[in-house]
C-alpha positions as CSV (number, residue, x, y, z in Angstrom):
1,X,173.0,-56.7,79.1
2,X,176.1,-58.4,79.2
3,X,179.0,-57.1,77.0
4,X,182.1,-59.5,76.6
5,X,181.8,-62.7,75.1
6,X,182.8,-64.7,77.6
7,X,179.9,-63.0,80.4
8,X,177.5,-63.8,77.5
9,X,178.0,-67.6,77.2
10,X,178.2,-68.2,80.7
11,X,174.7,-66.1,81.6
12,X,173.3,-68.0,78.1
13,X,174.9,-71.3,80.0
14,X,172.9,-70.8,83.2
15,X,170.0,-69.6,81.7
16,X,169.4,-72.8,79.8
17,X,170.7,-75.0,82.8
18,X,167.8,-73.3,85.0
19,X,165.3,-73.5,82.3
20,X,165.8,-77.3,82.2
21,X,165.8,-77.8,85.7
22,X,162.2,-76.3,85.5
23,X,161.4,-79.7,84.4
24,X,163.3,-81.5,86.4
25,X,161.4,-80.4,89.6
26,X,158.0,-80.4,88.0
27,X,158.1,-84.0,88.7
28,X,159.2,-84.2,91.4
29,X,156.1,-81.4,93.1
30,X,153.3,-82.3,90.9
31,X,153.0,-85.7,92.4
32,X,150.0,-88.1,91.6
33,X,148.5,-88.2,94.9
34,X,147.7,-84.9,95.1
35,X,145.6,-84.8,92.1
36,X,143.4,-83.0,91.0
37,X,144.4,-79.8,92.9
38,X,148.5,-80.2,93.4
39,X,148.6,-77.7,96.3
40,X,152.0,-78.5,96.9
41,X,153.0,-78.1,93.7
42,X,151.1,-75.3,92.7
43,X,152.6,-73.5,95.9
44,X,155.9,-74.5,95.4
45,X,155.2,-72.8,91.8
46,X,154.1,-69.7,93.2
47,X,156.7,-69.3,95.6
48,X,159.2,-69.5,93.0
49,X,157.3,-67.3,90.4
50,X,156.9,-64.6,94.1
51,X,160.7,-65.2,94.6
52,X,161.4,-64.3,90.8
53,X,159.5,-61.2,90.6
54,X,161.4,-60.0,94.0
55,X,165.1,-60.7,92.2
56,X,164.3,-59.0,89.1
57,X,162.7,-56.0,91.1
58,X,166.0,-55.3,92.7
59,X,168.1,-55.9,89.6
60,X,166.2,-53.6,88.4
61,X,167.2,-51.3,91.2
62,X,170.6,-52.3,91.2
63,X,170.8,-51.5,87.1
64,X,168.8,-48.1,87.6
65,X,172.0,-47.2,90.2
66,X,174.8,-48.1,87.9
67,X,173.2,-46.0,85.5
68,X,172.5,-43.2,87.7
69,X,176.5,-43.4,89.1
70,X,177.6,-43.8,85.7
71,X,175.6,-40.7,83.9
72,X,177.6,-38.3,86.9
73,X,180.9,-39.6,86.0
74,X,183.4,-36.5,84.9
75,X,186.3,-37.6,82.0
76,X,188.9,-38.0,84.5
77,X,186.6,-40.9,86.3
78,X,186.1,-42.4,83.1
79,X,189.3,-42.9,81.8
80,X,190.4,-44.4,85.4
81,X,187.5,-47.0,84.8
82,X,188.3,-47.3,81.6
83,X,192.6,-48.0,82.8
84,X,191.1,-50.2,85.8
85,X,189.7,-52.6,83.4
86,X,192.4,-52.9,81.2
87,X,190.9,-50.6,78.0
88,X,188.3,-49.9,76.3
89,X,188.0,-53.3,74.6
90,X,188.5,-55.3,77.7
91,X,186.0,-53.2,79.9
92,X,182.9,-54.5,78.4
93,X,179.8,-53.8,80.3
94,X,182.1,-52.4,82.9
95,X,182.7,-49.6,80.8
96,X,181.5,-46.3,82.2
97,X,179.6,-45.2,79.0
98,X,177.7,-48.6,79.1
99,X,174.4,-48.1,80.4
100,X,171.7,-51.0,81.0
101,X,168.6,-50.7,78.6
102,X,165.8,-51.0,81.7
């Protein structure tokens, strides 16, 4: 749900940098003598899948609020936003009529 070009190759940037750390760690916490259980690893996994579900519960949140502030915007407030980010092609996501697809 990012709008400008520039936004989009960086989150496609970090996405894929994260992804491939993924692998990185897995060696590093699914060692060999903790075999055949990996409790550290498999905790470590957890914790991380726990922490995930958390952040994308409150972007959720956060995107549900945008919305909502966005829907009660009046013309004048939307032209302002529209000025503060320098037009309608430069505003992007930022743009008051954009709303996040949830």
């Amino acid at each position: 749900s990012s709008a400008s070009l520039t936004r989009r190759a960086v989150a496609s940037a970090v996405i894929v940098s994260i992804g491939t750390l993924g692998g990185v760690i897995s060696g590093q916490i699914y060692q060999a003598n903790q075999k055949p259980r990996y409790f550290l690893g498999n905790t470590i996994a957890l914790s991380f899948i726990i922490l995930q579900t958390i952040l994308v519960l409150i972007l959720r949140l956060v995107f549900i609020c945008i919305n909502r502030k966005r829907s009660r915007m009046n013309d004048e407030e939307i032209k302002k936003q529209i000025e503060r980010y320098g037009g309608i092609e430069l505003a992007g996501d930022r743009h008051p009529e954009f709303h996040y697809t949830l």
